[in-house]
C-alpha positions in Angstrom: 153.6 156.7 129.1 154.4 153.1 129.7 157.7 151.8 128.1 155.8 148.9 126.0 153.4 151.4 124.8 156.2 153.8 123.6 157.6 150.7 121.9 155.0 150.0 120.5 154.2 153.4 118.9 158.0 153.6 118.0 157.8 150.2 115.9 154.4 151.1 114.1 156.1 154.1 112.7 159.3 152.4 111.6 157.0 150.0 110.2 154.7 152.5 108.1 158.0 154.3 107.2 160.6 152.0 105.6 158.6 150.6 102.8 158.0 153.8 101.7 161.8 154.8 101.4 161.3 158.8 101.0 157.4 157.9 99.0 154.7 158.9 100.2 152.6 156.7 102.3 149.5 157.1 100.0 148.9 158.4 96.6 145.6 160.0 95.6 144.0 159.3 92.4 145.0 161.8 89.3 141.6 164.2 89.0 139.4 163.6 85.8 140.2 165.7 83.2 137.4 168.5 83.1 134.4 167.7 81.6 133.9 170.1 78.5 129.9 170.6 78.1 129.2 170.7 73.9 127.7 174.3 73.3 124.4 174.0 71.7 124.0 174.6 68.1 122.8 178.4 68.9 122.0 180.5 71.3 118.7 180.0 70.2 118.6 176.8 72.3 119.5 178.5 75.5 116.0 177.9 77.5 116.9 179.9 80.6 120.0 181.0 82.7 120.1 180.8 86.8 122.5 182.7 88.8 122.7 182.4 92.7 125.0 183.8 95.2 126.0 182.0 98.5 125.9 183.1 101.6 128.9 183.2 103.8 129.9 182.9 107.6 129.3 187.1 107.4 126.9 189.3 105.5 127.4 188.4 102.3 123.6 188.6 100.0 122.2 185.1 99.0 119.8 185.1 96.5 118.6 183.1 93.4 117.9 184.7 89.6 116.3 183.3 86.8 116.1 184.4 83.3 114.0 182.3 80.7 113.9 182.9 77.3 110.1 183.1 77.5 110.7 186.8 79.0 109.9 186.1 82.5 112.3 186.7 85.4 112.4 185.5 89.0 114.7 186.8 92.0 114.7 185.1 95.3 116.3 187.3 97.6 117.4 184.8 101.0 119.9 186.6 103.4 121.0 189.8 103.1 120.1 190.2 99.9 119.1 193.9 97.9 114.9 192.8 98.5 114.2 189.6 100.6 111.3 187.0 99.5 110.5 186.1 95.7 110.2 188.4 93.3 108.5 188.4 89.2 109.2 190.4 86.6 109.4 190.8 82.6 112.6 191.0 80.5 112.7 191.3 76.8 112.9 188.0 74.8 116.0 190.4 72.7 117.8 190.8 76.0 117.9 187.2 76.6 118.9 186.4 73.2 121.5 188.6 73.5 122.8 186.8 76.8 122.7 184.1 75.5 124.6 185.3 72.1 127.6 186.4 74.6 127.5 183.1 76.5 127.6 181.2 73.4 130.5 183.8 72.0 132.7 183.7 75.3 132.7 180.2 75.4 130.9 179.6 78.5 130.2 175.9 77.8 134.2 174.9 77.6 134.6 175.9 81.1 135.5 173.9 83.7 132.9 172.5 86.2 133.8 171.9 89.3 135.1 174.6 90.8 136.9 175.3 94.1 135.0 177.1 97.0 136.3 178.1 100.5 133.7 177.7 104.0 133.4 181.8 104.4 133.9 182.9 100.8 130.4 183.4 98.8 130.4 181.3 96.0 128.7 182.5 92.4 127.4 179.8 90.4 125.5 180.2 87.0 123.5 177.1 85.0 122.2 177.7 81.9 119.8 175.4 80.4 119.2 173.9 77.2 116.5 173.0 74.8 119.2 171.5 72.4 119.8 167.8 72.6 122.7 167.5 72.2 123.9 169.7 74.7 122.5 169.6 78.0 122.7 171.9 81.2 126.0 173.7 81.9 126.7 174.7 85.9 129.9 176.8 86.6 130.5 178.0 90.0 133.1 179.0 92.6 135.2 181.2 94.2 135.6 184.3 92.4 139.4 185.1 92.5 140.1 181.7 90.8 137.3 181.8 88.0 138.0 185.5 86.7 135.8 184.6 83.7 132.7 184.3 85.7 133.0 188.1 87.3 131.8 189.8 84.0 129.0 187.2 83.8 127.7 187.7 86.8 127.9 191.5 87.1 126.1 191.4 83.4 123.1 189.5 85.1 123.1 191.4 88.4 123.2 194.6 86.7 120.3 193.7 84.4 118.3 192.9 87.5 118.9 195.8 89.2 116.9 197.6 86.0 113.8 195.2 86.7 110.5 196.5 87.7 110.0 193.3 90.7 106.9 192.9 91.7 106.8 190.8 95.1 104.7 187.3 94.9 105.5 186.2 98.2 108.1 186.8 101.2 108.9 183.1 101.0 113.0 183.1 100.6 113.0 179.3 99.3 113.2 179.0 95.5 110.8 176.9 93.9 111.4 172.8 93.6 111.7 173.5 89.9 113.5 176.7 90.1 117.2 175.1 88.8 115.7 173.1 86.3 112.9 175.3 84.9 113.3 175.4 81.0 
């Protein structure tokens, strides 16, 4: 390395250092407080409730569930998933209601929203839409280990769609345009 250059390099640094006097050299915003999502007025309002999994950089299952209030379910099983392509099936209007009771109870809709995720960890993110409002849709997802409150959730909803009866409408694995925000 030329003397000049080293210099140089060495006077840049003092430079970029002194002012700072032990501070660091930049400061990054304070986050936003989390935004709290109002609950709607029941569980009533609750239209339907969308779970996915992510995929990872292994063989972690990816797939898509839907649960409307109407009684109709959907599963879109992507990568190593239980049953690849997209799936139908019928769930009782009670059932729903009484998911939606327990999200509503649990206090689902005061949870934080954004929530961390790591490159190779699968991430678990559940929406729940609304009819109310008032409210309006409610996404948490993350990493697991962090958001304990989500694990019960999402073992409730995996666990009732392992007692579907799926029929298969197609061995496409790409969820519907309006799969997130169907009502």
């Amino acid at each position: 390395m030329r003397p000049t250059m080293i210099r140089s390099t060495a006077s840049a640094l003092i430079f970029l250092g002194v002012p700072g006097c032990g501070q660091p050299f930049w400061n990054p915003p304070p986050a936003p407080p989390p935004e709290v999502t109002p609950a709607p007025e029941s569980a009533e309002a609750i239209t339907s409730i969308y779970l996915t999994r992510t995929a990872c950089l292994g063989t972690c299952p990816h797939y898509h569930l839907l649960f409307k209030a109407d009684g109709t379910a959907y599963y879109v099983g992507v990568t190593n998933a239980p049953r690849a392509g997209t799936y139908v099936s019928s769930l009782s209007p009670v059932v729903f209601q009484a998911l939606a009771q327990a999200l509503v109870r649990n206090g689902f809709f005061s949870h934080a929203t954004d929530l961390p995720s790591a490159l190779d960890a699968p991430a678990t993110i559940v929406r729940v839409n609304v009819a109310d409002p008032q409210a309006r849709a409610k996404t948490v997802g993350g990493f697991f280990p962090d958001y304990h409150y989500l694990w019960p959730l999402a073992r409730s909803l995996d666990s009732l769609a392992d007692g579907l009866p799926w029929r298969l409408v197609t061995p496409d694995t790409v969820p519907p345009p309006d799969y997130l925000g169907a009502g």
